[in-house]
DOMILUM-447290 format. One record per atom (N, C-alpha, C): z, x, y; chain; atom name; residue in one letter. Coordinates in Angstrom, 1 decimal, padded with zeros to 4 digits. Atoms other than C-alpha are relative to their C-alpha. Layout:
N
<node c3="Z" c1="X" c2="Y" unit="A" site="CA" code="a"/>
...
//
This chain:
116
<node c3="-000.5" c1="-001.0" c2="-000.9" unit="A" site="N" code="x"/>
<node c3="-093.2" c1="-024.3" c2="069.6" unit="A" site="CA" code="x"/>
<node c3="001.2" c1="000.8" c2="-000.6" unit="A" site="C" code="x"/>
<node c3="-001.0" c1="-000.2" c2="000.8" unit="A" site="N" code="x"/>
<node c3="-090.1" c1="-023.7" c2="067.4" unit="A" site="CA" code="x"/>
<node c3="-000.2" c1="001.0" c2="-000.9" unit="A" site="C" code="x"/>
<node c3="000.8" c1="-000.7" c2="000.7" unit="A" site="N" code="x"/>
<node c3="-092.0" c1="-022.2" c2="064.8" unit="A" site="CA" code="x"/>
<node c3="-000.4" c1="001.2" c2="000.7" unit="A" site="C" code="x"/>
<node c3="-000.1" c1="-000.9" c2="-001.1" unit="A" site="N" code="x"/>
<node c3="-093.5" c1="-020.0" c2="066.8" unit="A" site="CA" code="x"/>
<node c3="000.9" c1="001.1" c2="000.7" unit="A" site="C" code="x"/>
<node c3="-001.5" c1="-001.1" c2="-000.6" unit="A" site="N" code="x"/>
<node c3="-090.7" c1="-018.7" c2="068.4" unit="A" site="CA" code="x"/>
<node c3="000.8" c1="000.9" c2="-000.8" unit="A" site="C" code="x"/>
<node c3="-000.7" c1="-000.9" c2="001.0" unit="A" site="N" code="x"/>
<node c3="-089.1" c1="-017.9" c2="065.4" unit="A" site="CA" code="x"/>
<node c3="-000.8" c1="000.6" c2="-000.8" unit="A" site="C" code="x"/>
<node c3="001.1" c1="-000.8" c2="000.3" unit="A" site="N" code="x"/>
<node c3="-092.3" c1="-016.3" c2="063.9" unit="A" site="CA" code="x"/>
<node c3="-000.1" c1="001.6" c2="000.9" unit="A" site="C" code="x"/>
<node c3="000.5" c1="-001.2" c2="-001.3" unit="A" site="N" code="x"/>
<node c3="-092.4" c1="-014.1" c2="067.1" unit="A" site="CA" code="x"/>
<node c3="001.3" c1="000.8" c2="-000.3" unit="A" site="C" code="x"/>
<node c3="-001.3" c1="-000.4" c2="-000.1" unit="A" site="N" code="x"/>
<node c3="-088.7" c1="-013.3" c2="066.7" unit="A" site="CA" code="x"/>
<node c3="000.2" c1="001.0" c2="-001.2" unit="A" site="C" code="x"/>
<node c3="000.0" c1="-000.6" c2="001.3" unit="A" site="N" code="x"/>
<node c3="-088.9" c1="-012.3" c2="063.2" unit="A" site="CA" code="x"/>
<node c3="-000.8" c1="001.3" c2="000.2" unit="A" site="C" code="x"/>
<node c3="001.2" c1="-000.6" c2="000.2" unit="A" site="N" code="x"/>
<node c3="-091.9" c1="-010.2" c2="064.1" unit="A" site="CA" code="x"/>
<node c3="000.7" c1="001.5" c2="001.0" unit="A" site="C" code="x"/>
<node c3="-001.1" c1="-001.1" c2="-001.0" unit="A" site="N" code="x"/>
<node c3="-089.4" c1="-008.3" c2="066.9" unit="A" site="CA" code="x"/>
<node c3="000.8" c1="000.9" c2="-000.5" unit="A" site="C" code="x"/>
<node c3="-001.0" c1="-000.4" c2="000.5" unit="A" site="N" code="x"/>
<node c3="-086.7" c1="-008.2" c2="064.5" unit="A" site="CA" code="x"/>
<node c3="-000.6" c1="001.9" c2="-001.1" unit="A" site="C" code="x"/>
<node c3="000.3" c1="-001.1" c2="001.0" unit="A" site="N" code="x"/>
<node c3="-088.8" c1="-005.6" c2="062.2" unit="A" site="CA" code="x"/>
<node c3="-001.1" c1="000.9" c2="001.0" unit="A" site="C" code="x"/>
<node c3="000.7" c1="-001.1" c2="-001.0" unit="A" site="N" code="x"/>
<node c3="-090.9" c1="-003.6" c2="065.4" unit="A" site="CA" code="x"/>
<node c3="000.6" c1="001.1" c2="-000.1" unit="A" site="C" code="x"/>
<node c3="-000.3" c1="-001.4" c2="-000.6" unit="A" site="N" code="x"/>
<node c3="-088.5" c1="-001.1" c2="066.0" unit="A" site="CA" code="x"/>
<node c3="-000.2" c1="000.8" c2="-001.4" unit="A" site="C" code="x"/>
<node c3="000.2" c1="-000.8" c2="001.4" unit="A" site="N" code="x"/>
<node c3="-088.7" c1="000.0" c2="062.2" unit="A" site="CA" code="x"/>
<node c3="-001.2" c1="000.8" c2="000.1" unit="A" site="C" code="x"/>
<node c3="001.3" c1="-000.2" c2="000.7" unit="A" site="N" code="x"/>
<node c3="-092.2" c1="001.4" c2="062.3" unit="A" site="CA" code="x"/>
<node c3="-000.1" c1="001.6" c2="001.1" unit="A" site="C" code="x"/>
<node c3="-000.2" c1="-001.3" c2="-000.4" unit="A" site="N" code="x"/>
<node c3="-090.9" c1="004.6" c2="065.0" unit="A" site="CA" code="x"/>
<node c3="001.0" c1="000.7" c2="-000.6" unit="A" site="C" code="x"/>
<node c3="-000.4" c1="-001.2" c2="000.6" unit="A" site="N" code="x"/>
<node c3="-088.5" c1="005.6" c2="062.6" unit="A" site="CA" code="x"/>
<node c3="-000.4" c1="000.4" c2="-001.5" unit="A" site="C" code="x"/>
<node c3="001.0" c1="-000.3" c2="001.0" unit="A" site="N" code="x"/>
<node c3="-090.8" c1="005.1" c2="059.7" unit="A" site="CA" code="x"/>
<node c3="-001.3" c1="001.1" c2="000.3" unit="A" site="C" code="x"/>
<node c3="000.0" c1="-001.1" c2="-000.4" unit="A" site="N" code="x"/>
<node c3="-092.8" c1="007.3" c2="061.6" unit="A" site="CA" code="x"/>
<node c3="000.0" c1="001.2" c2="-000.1" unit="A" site="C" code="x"/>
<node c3="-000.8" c1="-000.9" c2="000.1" unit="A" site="N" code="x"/>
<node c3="-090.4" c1="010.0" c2="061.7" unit="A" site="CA" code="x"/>
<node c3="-000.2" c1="000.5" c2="-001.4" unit="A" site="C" code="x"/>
<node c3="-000.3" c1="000.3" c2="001.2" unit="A" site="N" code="x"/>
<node c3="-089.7" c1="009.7" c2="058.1" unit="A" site="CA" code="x"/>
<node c3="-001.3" c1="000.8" c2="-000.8" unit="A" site="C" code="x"/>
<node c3="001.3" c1="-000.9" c2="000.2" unit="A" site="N" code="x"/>
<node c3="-093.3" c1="010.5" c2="057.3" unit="A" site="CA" code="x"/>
<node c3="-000.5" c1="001.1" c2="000.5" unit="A" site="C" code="x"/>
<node c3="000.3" c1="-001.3" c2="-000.9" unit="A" site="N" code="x"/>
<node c3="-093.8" c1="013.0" c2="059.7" unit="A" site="CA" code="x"/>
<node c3="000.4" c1="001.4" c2="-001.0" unit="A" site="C" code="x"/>
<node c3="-000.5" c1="-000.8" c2="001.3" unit="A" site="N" code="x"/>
<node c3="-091.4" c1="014.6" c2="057.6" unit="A" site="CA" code="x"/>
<node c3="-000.3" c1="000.5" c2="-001.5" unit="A" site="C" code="x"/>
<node c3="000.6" c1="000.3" c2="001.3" unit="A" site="N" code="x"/>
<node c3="-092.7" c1="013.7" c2="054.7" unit="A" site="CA" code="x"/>
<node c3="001.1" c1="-000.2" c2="-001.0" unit="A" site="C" code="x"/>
<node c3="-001.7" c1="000.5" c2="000.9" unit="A" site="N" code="x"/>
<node c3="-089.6" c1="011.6" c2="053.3" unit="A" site="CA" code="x"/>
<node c3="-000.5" c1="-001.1" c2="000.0" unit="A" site="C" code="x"/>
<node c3="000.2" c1="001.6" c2="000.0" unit="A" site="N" code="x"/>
<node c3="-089.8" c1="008.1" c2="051.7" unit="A" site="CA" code="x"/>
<node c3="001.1" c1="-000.6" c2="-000.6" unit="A" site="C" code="x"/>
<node c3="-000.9" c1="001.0" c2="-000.1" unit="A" site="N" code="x"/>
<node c3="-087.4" c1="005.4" c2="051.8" unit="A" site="CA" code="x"/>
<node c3="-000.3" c1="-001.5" c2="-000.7" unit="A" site="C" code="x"/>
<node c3="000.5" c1="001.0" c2="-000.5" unit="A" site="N" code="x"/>
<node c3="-086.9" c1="002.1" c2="051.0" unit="A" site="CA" code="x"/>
<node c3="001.5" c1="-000.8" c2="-000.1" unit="A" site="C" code="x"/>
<node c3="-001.7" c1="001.0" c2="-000.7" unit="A" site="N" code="x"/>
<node c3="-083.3" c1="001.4" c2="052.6" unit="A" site="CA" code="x"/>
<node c3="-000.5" c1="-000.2" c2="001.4" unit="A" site="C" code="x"/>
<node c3="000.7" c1="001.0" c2="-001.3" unit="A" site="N" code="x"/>
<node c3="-084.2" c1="-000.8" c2="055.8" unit="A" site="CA" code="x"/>
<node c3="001.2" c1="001.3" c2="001.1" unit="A" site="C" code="x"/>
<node c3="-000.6" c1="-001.0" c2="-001.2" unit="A" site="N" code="x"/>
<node c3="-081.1" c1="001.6" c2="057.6" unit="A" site="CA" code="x"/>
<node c3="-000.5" c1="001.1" c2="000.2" unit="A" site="C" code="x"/>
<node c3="000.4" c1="-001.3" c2="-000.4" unit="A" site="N" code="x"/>
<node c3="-082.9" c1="004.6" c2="057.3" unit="A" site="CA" code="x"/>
<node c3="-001.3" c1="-000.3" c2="001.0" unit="A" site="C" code="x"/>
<node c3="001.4" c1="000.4" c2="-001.3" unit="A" site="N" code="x"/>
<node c3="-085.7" c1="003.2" c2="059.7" unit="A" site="CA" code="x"/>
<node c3="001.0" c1="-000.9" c2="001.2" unit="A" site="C" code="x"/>
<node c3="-000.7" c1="000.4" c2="-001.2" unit="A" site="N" code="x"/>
<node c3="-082.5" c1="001.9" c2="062.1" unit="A" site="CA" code="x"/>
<node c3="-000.5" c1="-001.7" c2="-000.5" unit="A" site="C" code="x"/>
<node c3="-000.3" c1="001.6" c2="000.2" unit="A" site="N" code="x"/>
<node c3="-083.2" c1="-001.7" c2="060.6" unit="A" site="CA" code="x"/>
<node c3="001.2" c1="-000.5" c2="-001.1" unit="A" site="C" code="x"/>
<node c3="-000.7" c1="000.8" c2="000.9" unit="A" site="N" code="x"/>
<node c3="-080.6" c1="-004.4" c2="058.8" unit="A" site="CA" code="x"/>
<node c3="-001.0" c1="-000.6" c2="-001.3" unit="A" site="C" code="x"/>
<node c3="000.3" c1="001.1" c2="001.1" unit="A" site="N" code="x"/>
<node c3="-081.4" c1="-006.0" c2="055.4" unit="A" site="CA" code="x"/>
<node c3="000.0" c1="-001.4" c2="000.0" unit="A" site="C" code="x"/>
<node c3="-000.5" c1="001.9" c2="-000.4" unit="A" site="N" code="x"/>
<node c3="-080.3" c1="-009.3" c2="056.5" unit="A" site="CA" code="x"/>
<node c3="000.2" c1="-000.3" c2="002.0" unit="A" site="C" code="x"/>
<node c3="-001.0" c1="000.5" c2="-001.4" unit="A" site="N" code="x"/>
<node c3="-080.4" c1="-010.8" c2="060.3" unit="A" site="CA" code="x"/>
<node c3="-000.4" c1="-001.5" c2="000.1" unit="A" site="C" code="x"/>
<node c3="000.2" c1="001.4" c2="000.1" unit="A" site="N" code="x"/>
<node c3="-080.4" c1="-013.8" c2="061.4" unit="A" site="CA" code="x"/>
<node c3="-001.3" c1="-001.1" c2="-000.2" unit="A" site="C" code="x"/>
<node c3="001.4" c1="000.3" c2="000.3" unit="A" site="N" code="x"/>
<node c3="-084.4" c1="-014.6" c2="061.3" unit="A" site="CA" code="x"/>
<node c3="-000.4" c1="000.6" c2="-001.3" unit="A" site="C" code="x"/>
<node c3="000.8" c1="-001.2" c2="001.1" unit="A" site="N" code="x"/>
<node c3="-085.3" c1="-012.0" c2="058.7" unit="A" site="CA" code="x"/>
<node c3="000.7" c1="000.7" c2="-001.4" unit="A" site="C" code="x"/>
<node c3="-001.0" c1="-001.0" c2="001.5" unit="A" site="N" code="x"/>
<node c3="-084.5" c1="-010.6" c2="054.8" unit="A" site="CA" code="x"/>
<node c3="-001.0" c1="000.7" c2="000.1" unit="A" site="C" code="x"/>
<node c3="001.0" c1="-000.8" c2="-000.2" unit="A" site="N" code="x"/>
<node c3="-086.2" c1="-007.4" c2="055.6" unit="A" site="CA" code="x"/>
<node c3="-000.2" c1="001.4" c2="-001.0" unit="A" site="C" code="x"/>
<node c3="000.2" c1="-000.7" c2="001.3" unit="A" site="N" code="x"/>
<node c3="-087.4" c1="-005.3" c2="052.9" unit="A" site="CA" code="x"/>
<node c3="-001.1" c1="001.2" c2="000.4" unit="A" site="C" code="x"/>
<node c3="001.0" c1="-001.2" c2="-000.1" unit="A" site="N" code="x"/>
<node c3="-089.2" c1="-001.3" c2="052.9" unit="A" site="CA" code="x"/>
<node c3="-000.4" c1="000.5" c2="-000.6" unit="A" site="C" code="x"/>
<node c3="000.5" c1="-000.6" c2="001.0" unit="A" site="N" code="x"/>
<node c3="-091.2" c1="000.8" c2="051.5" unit="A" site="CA" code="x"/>
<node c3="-000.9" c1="001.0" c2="000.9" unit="A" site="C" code="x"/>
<node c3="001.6" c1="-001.1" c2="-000.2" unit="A" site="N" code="x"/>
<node c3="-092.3" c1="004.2" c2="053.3" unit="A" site="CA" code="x"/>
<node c3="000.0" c1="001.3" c2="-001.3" unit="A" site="C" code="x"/>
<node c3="000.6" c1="-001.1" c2="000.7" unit="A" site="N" code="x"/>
<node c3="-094.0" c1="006.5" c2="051.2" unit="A" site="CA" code="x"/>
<node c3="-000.3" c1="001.4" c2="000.8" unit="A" site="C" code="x"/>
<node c3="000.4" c1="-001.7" c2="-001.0" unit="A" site="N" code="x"/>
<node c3="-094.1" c1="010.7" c2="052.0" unit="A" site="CA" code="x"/>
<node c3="-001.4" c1="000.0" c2="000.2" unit="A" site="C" code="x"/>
<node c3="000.8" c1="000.0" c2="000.0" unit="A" site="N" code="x"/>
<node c3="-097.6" c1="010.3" c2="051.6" unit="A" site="CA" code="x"/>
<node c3="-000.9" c1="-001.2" c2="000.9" unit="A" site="C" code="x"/>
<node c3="000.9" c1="001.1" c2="-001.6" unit="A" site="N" code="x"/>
<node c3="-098.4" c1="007.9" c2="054.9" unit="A" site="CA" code="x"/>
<node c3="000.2" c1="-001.5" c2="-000.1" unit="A" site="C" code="x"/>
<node c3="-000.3" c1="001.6" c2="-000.3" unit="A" site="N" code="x"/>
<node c3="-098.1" c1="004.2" c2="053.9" unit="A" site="CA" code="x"/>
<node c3="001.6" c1="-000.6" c2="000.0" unit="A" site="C" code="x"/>
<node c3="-000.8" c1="000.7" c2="-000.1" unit="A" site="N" code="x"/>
<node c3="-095.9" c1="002.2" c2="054.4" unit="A" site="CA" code="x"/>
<node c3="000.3" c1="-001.3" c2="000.6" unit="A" site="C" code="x"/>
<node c3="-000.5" c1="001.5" c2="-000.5" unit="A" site="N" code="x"/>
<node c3="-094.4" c1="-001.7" c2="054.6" unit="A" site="CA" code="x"/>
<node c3="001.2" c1="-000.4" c2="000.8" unit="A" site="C" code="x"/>
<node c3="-001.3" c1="000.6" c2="-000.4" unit="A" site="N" code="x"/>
<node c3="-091.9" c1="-003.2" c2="056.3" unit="A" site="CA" code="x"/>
<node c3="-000.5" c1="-001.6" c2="000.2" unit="A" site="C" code="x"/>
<node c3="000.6" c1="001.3" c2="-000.2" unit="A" site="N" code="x"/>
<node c3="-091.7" c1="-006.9" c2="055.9" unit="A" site="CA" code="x"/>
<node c3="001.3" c1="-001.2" c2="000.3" unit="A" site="C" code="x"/>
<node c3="-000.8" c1="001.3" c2="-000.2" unit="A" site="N" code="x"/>
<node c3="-089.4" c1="-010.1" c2="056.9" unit="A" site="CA" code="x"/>
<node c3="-000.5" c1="-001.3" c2="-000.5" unit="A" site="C" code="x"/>
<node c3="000.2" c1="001.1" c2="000.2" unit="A" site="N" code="x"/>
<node c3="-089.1" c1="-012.7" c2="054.9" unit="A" site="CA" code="x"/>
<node c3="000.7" c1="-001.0" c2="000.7" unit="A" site="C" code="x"/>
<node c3="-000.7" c1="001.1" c2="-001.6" unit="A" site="N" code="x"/>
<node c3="-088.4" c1="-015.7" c2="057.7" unit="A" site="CA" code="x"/>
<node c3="001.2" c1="-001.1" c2="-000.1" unit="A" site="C" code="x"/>
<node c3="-000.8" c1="001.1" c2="000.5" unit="A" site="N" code="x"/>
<node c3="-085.8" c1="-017.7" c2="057.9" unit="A" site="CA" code="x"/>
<node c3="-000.2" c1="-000.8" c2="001.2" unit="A" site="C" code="x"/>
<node c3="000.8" c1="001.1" c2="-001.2" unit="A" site="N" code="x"/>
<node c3="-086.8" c1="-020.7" c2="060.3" unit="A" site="CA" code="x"/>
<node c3="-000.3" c1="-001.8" c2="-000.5" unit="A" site="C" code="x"/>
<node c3="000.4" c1="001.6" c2="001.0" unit="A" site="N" code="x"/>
<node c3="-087.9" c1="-024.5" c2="059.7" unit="A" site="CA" code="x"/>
<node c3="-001.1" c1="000.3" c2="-000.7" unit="A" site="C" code="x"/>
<node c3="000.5" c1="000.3" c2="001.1" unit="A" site="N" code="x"/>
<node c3="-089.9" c1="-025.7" c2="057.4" unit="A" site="CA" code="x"/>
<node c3="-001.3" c1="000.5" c2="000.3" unit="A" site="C" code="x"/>
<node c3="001.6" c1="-000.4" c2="-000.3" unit="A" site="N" code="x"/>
<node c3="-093.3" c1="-024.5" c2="059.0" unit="A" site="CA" code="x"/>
<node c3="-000.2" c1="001.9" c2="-000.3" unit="A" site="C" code="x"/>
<node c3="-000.3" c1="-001.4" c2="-000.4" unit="A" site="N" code="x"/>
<node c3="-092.2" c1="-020.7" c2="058.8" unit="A" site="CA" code="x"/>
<node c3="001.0" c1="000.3" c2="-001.2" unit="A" site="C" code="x"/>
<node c3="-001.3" c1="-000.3" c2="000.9" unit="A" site="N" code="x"/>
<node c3="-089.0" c1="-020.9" c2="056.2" unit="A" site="CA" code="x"/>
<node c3="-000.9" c1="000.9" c2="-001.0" unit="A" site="C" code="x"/>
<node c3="000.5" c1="-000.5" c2="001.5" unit="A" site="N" code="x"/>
<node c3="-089.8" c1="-018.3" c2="053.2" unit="A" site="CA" code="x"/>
<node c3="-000.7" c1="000.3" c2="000.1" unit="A" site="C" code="x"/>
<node c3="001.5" c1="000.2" c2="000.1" unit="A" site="N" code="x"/>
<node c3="-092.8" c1="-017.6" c2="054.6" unit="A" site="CA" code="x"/>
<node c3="-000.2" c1="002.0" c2="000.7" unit="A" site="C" code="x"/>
<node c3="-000.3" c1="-001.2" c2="000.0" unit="A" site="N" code="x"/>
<node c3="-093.7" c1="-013.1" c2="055.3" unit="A" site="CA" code="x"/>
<node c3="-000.6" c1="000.2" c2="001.0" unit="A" site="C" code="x"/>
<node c3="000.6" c1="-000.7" c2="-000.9" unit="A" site="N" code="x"/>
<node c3="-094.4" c1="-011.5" c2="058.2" unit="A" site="CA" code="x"/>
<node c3="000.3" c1="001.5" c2="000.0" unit="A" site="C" code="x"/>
<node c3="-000.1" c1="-001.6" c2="000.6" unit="A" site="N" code="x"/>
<node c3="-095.0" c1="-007.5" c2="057.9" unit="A" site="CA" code="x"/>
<node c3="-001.0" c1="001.0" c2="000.6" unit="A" site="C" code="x"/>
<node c3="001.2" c1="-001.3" c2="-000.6" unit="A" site="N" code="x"/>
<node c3="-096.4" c1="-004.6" c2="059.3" unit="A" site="CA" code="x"/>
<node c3="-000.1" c1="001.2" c2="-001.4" unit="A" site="C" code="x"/>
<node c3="000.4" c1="-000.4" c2="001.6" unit="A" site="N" code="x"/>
<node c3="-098.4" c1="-002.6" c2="057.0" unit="A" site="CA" code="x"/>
<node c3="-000.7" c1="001.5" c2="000.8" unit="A" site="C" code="x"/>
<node c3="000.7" c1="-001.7" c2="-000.1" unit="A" site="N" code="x"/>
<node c3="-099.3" c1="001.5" c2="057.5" unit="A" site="CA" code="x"/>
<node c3="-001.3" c1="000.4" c2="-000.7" unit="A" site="C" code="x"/>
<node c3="000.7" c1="-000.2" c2="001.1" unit="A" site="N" code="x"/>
<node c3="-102.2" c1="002.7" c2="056.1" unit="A" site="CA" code="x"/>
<node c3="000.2" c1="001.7" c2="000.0" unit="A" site="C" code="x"/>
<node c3="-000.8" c1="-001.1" c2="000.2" unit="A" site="N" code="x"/>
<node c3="-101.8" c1="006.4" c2="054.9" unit="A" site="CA" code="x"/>
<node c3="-001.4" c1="000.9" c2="001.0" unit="A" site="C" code="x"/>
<node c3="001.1" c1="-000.4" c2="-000.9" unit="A" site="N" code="x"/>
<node c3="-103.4" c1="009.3" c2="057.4" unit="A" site="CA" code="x"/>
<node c3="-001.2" c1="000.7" c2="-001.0" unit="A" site="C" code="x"/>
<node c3="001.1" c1="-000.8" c2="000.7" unit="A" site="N" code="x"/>
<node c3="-106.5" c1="010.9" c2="056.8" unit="A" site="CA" code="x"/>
<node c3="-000.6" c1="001.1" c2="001.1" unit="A" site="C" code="x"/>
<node c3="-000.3" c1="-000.6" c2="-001.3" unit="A" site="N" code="x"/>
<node c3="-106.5" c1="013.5" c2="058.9" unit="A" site="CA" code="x"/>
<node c3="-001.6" c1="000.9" c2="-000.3" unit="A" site="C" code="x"/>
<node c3="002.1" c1="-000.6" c2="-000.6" unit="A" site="N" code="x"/>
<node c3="-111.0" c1="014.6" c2="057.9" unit="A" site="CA" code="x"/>
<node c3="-000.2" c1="-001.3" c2="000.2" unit="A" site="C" code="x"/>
<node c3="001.1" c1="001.5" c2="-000.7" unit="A" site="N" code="x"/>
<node c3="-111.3" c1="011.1" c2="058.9" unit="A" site="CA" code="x"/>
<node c3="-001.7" c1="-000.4" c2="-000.5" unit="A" site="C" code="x"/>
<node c3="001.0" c1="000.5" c2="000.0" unit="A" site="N" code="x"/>
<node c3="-114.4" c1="009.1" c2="058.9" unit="A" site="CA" code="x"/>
<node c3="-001.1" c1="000.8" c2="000.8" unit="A" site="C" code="x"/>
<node c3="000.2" c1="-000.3" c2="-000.8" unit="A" site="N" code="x"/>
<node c3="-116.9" c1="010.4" c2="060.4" unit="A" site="CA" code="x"/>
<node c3="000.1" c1="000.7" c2="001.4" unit="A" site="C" code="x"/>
<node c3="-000.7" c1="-000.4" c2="-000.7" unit="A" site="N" code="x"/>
<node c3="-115.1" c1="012.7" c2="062.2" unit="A" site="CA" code="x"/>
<node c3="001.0" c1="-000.5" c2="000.8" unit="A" site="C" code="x"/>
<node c3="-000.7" c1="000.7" c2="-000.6" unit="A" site="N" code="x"/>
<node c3="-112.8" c1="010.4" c2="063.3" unit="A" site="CA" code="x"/>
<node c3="001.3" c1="-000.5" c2="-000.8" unit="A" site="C" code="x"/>
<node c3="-001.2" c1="000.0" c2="000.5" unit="A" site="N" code="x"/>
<node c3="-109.2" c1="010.4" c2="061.9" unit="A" site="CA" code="x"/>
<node c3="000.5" c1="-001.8" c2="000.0" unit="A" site="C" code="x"/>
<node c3="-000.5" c1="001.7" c2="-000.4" unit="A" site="N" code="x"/>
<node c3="-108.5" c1="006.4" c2="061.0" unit="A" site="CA" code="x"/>
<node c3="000.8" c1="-000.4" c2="-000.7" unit="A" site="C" code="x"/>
<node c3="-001.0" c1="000.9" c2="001.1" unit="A" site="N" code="x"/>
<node c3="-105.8" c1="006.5" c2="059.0" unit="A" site="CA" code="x"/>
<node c3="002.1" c1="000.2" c2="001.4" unit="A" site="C" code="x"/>
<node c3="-000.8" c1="000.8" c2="-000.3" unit="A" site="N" code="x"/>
<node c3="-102.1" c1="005.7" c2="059.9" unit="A" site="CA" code="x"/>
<node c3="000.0" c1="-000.9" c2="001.3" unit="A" site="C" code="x"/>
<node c3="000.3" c1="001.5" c2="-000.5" unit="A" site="N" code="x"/>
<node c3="-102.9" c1="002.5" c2="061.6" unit="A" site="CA" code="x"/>
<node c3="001.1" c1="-000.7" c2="-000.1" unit="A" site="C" code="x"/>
<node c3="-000.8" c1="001.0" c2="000.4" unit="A" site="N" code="x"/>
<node c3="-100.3" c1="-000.1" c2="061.7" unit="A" site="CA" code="x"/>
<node c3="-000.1" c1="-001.1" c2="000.3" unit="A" site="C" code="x"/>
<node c3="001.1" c1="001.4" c2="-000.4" unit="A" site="N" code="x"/>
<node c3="-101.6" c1="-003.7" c2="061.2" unit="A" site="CA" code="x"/>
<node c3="001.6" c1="-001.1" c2="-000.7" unit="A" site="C" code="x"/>
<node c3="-001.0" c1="000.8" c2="-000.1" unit="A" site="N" code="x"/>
<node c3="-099.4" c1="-006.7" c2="061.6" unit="A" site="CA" code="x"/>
<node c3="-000.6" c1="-001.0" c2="-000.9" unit="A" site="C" code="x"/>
<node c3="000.2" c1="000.7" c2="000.8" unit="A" site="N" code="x"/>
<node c3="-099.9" c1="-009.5" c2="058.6" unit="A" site="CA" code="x"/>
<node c3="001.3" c1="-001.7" c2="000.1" unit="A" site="C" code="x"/>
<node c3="-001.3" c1="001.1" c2="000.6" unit="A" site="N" code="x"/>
<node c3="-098.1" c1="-012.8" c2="057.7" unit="A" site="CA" code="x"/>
<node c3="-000.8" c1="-001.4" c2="-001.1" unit="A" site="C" code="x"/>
<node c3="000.4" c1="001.3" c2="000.4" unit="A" site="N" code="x"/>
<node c3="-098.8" c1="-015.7" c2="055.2" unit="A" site="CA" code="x"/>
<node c3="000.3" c1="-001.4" c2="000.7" unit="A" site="C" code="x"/>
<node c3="-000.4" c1="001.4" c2="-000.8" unit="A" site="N" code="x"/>
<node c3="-098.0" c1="-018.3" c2="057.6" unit="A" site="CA" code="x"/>
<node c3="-001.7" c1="000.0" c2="000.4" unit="A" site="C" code="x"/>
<node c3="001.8" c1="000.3" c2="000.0" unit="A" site="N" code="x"/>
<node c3="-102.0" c1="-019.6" c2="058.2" unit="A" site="CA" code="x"/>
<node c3="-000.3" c1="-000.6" c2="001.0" unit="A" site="C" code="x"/>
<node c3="000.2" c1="000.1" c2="-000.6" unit="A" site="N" code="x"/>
<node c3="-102.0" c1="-021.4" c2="060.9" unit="A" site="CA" code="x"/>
<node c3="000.2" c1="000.7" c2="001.4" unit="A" site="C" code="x"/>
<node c3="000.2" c1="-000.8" c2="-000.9" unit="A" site="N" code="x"/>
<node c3="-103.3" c1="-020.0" c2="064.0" unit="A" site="CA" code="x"/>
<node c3="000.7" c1="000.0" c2="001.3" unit="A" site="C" code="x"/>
<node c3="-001.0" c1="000.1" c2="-000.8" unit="A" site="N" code="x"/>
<node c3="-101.2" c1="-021.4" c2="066.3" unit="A" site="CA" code="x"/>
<node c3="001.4" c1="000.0" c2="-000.2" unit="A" site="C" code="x"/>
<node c3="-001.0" c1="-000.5" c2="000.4" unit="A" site="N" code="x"/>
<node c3="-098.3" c1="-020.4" c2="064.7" unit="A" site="CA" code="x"/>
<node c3="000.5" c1="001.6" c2="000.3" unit="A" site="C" code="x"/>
<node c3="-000.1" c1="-001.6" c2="000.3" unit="A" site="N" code="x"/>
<node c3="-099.0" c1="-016.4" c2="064.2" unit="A" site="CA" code="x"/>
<node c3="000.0" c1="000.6" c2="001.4" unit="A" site="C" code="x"/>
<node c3="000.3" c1="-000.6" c2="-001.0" unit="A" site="N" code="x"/>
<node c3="-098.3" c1="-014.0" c2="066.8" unit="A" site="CA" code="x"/>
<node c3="-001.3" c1="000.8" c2="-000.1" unit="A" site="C" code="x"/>
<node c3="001.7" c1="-001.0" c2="000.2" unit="A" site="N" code="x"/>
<node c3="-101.4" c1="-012.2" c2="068.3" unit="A" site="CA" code="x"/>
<node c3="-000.3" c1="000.7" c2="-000.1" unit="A" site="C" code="x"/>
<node c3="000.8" c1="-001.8" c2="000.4" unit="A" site="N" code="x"/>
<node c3="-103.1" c1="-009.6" c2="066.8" unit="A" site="CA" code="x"/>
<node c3="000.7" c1="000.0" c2="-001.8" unit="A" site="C" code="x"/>
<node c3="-000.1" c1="-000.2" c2="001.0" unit="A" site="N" code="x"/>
<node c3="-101.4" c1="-010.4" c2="063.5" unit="A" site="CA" code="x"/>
<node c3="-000.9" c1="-001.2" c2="-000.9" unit="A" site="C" code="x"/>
<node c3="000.8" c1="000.7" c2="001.4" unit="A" site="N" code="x"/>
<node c3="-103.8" c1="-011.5" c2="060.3" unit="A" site="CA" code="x"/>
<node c3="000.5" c1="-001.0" c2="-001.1" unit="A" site="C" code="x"/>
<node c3="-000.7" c1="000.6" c2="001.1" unit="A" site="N" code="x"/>
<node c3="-103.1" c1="-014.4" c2="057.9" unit="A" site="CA" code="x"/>
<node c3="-000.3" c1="000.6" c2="-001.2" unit="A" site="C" code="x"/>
<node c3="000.0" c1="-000.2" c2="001.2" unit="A" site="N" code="x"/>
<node c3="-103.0" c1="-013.5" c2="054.4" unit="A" site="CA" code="x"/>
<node c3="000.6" c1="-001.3" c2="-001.2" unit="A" site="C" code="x"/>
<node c3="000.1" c1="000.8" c2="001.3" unit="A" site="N" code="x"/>
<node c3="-102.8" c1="-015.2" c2="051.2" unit="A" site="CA" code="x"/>
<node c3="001.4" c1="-000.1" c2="-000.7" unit="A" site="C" code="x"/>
//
């Protein structure tokens, strides 16, 4: 449950970054100081590291600070860049997909993917 919690927490700590990452893009400006998206480098769950690109992608990721089930371990939301002729008429780019190498499933919050 612990785990968990501070998996979810971590996962809070780096949400609000991804409206002024955003922004940022919209603009077509790239960063990769965590204050320019209104986030810290350091909080108490998270060493949170960025990377938006003018050209649509972009990362934001926390590496966790937690026990041993979670310590060191990444959770990150990931942009993919837009594509604005889309697929089949269908515009499917900036997306933003939640990841973490933490593996187990009762661990990860929902809707985010384990990775390697």
């Amino acid at each position: 449950y612990v785990a968990r919690s501070q998996l979810t927490a971590a996962l809070a700590d780096i949400t609000p970054g991804k409206v002024q990452a955003e922004s940022l893009i919209a603009d077509g400006k790239a960063t990769s100081n965590a204050s320019d998206i209104g986030l810290r480098t350091d909080t108490t769950r998270c060493g949170i590291t960025v990377k938006v690109e003018a050209a649509g992608t972009a990362n934001i990721t926390c590496k966790v600070k937690g026990n041993s089930q979670v310590s060191d371990k990444t959770i990150a939301w990931d942009r993919t860049p837009d594509n604005s002729a889309g697929t089949n008429g269908v515009n499917n780019g900036g997306v933003w997909t939640c990841s973490t190498t933490v593996t187990s499933d009762a661990l990860r919050p929902s809707g985010c993917i384990a990775t390697k």
